[in-house]
C-alpha positions in Angstrom: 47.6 256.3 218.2 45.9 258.9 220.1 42.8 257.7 219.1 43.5 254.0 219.6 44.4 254.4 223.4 41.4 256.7 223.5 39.0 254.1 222.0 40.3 251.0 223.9 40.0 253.2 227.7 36.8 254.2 226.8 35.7 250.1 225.8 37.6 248.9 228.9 35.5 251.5 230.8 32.5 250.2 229.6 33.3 246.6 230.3 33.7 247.2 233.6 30.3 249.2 234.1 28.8 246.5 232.6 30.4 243.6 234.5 29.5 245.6 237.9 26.3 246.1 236.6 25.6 243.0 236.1 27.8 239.9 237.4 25.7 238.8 241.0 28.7 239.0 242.7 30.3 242.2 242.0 30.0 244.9 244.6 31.6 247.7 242.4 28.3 249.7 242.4 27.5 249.0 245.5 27.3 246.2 248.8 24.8 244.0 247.8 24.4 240.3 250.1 25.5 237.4 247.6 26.6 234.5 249.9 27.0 233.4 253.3 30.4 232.5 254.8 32.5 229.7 252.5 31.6 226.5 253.7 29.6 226.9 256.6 27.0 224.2 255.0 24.5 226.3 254.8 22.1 226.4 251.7 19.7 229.5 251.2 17.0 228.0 248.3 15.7 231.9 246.4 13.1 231.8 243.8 12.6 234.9 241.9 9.2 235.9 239.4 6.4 234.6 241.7 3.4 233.6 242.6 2.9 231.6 239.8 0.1 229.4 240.0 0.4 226.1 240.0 4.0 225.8 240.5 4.9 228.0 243.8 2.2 225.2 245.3 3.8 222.4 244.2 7.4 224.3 245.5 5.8 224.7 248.4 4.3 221.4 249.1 7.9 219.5 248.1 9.9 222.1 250.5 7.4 221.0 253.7 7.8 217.3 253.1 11.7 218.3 253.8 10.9 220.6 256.3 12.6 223.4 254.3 12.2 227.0 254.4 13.2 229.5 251.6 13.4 232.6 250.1 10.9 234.4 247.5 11.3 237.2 245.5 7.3 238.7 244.7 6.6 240.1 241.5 4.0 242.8 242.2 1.7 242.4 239.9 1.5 238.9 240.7 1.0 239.4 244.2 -2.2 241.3 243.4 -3.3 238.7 241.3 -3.3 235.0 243.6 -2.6 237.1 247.1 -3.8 233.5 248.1 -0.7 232.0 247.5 1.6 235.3 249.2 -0.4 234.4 251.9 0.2 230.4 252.0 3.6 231.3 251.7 4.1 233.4 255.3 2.4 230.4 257.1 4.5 228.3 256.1 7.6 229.9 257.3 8.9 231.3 253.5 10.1 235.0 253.2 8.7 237.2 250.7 10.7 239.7 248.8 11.0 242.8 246.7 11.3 241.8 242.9 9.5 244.7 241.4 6.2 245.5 240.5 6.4 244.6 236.9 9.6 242.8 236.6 11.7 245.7 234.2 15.3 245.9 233.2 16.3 248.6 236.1 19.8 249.8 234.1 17.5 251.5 231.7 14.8 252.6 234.3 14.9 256.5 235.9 15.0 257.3 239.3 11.0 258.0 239.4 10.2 254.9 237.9 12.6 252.4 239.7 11.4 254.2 243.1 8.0 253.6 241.7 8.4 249.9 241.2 9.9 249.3 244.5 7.2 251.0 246.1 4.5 249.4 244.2 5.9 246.4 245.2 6.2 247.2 248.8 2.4 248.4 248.9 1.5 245.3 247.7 2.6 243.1 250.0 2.0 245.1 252.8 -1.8 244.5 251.5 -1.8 240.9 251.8 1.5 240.5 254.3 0.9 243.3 257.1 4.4 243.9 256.4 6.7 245.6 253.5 10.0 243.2 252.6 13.0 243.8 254.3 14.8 241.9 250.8 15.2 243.6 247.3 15.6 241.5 243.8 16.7 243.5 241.2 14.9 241.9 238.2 18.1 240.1 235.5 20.9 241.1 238.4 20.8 244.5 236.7 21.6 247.4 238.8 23.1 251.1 238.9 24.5 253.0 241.7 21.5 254.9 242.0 19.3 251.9 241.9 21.1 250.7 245.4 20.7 253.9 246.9 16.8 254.2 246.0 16.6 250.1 247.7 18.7 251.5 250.6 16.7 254.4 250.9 13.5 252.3 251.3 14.9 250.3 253.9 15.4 247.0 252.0 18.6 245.4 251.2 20.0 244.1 248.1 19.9 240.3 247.5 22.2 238.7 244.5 23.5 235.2 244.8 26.3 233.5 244.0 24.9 230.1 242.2 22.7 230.1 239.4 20.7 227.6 238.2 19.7 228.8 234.9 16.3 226.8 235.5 14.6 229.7 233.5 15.7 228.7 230.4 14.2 224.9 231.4 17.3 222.5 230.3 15.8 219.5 232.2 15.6 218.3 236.0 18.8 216.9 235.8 21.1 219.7 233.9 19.8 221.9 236.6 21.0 219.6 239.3 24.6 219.4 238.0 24.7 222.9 236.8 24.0 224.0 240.9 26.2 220.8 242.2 29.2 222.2 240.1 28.9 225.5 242.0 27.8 224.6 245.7 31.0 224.6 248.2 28.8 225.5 251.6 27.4 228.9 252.3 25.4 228.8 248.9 22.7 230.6 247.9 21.2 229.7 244.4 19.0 231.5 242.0 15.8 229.5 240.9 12.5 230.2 239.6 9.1 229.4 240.7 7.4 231.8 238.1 8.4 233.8 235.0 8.1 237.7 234.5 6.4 237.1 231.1 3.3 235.9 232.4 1.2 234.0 235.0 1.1 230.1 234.4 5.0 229.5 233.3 5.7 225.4 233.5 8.8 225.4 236.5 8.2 221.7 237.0 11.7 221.4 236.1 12.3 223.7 239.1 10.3 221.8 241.4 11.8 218.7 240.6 15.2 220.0 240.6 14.5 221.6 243.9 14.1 218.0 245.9 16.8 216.5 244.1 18.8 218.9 245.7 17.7 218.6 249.2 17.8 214.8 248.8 21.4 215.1 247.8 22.4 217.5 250.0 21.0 216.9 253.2 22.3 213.7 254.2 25.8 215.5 253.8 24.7 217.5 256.5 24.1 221.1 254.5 21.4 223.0 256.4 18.8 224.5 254.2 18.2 228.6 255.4 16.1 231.6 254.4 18.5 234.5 254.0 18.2 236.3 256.4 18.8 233.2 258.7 22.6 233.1 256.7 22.3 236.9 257.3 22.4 236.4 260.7 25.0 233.5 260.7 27.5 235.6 258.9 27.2 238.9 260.8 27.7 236.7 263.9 31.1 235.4 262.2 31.9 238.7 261.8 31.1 240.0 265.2 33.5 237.5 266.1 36.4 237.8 264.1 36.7 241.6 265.1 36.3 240.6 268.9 38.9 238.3 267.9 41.1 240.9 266.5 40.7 243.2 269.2 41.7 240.5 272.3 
């Protein structure tokens, strides 16, 4: 019986690691930004694995017909390879951020390496930039307590989200559509791909098509499309003001 208890504590233990460790929205391990406030119409667009030649371009070109700005998450090694497009990216307005240097599982990284990564990362975009990111990625969600605390102690903070798209595994323009309009409720900010962490060249047509569906839809409901750290900004305002609030 012993045993038993012994052996079900020890599973429900590791469940739980495992959920924190991975589910975007769990904060067990750590704080970590995952949405802005509940339906404050705002939409934060992040797109995770890039550059990724030729579909960031095609992003890009689709998001400045709607005068849209979002969020990337650089792979390093990519960076290095079309700085070009890194560089296309900050004229137009996008944010560039941390996703690595070459995209590993970080739950089964060290310390030395993830810092490594991170840094690597940093160094790259600084290159082509002038400036290091401000955002972190971890690559599949994944995360440990320690990883937090080697992002924190670079000065970045940690970016999850609380819609995914599941565009990587490419179902077609319109299951990713529904599979994001089933989740959005205002203050949304989805998980797409404009690349892949596999290599350099990875088809996100899907994605790109996807992406203006979404505005099309959206926009005339009156959702505003945001970097994060514009819904950042919106919800540390809202809180600035509930506590003044509390305080009158």
């Amino acid at each position: 019986m012993l045993a038993s208890l012994i052996s079900t504590g020890v599973a429900a233990l590791a469940g739980t690691a495992a959920y924190q460790a991975m589910a975007p929205w769990a904060q067990g391990f750590g704080r970590t930004f995952v949405s802005g406030a509940p339906g404050s119409k705002q939409i934060a667009f992040t797109y995770d694995d890039g550059p990724n030649d030729p579909h960031t371009l095609r992003l890009m070109d689709v998001l400045a017909r709607h005068n849209v700005r979002a969020m990337f998450f650089l792979i390093g090694q990519y960076v290095r390879q079309r700085p070009d497009i890194v560089c296309d990216l900050v004229k137009a307005g996008h944010v560039v951020g941390n996703h690595t240097f070459t995209h590993p599982h970080l739950l089964v990284s060290s310390a030395v390496e993830t810092r490594n990564q991170l840094a690597e990362c940093q160094s790259a975009v600084q290159e082509v930039t002038g400036e290091s990111p401000r955002l972190f990625r971890p690559p599949f969600g994944g995360r440990r307590p320690a990883t937090l605390r080697i992002v924190r102690s670079l000065d970045m903070v940690p970016v999850m989200w609380n819609v995914t798209s599941w565009d990587w595994k490419t179902p077609g323009v319109e299951q990713i559509v529904q599979t994001c309009v089933r989740q959005i409720r205002g203050g949304d900010l989805i998980l797409m791909h404009d690349g892949s962490h596999i290599a350099m060249g990875a088809d996100r047509s899907q994605t790109v098509i996807a992406t203006e569906r979404l505005i099309e839809r959206y926009k005339p409901e009156g959702f505003e499309f945001v970097t994060v750290p514009e819904m950042m900004e919106r919800v540390a305002v809202r809180s600035q003001s509930s506590a003044l609030g509390r305080q009158s």
